[in-house]
C-alpha positions as CSV (number, residue, x, y, z in Angstrom):
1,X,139.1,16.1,-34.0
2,X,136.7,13.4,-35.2
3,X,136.6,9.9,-34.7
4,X,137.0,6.9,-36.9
5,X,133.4,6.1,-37.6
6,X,133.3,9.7,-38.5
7,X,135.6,9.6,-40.9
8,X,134.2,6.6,-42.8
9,X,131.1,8.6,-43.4
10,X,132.5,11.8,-44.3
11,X,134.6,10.5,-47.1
12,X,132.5,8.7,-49.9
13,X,134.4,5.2,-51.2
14,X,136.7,4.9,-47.5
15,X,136.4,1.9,-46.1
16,X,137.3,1.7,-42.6
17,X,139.4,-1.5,-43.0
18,X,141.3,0.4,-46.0
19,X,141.6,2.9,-43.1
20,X,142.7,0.8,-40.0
21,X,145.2,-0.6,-42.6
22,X,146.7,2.7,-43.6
23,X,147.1,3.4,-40.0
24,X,148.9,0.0,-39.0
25,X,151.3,1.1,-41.9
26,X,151.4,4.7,-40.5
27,X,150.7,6.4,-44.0
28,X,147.9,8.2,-41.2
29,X,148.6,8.8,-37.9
30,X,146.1,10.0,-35.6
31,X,145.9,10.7,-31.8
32,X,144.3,7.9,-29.7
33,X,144.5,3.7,-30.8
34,X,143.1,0.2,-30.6
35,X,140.2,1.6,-32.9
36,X,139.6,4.9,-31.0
37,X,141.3,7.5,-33.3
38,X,141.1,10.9,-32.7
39,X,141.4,12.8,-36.7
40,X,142.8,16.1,-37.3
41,X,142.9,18.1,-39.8
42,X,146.1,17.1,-41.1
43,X,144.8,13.2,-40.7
44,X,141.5,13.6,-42.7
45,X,143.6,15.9,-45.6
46,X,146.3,12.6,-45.4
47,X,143.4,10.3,-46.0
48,X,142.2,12.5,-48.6
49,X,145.7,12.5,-50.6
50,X,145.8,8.6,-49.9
51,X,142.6,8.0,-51.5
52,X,143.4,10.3,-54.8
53,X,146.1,8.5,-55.0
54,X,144.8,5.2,-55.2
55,X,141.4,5.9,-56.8
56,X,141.7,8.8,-59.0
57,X,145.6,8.4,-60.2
58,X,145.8,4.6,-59.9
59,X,148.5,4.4,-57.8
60,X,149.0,0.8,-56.4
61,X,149.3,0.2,-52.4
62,X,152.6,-1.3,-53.0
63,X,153.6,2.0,-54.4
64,X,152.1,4.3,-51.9
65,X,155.1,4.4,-49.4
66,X,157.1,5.6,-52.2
67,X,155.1,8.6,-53.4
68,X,154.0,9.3,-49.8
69,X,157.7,9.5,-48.6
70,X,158.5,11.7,-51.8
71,X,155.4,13.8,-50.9
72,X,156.2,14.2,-47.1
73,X,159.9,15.2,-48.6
74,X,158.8,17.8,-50.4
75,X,156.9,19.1,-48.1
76,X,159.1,19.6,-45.7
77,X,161.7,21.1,-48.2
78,X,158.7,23.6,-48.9
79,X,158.3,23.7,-45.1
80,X,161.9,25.1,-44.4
81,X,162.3,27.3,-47.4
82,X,159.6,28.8,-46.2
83,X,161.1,29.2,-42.8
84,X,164.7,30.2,-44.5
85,X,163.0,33.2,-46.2
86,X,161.3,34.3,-43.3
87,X,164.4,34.4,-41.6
88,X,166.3,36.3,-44.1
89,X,163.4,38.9,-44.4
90,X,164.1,39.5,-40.1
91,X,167.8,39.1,-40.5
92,X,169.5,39.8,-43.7
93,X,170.5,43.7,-44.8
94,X,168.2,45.4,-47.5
95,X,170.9,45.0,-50.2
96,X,171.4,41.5,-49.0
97,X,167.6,40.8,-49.9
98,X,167.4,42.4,-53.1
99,X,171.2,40.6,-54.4
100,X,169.4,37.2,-53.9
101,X,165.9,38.2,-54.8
102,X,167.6,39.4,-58.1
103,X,169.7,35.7,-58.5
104,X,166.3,34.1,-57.6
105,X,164.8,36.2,-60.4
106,X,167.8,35.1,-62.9
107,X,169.1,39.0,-63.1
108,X,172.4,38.1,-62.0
109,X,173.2,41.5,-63.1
């Protein structure tokens, strides 16, 4: 975990009241507040995809919520197929597994 001022020096072109902005519009949300955040991984990584977004793909602030939301939706879809195939692979029956891994393929054969 590392702290605000931290942050703002670690990542070249953040500006802490960019930052303190995302925050109060919880696109980030670290541990702690009032100005002493506590950044974890997943925080400095969100930060990171915040500022590509604005500065390297030009996406507007207004439009942020938007692709952020779309972002953290796919995400979790990814997320939970994840978790859906790890629970077939401990639960399903061999010829189970290879039926769907052949429909997934587009062998429906």
């Amino acid at each position: 975990m590392i702290g605000i001022e931290v942050l703002v020096t670690q990542l070249s072109g953040l500006q802490r009241q960019d930052l303190e902005r995302w925050i109060r519009n919880e696109w980030v949300r670290p541990d702690g507040r009032d100005g002493n955040y506590a950044f974890g991984e997943i925080d400095v990584a969100r930060v990171r995809l915040i500022q590509e977004l604005r500065d390297e793909m030009q996406v507007n602030e207004d439009a942020l919520p938007v692709v952020l939301s779309l972002l953290d939706q796919l995400y979790d879809q990814r997320r939970r197929m994840r978790e859906l195939g790890a629970a077939l692979l401990r639960t399903a029956p061999e010829d189970l597994r290879r039926t769907l891994a052949r429909h997934l393929a587009g062998n429906s054969s």
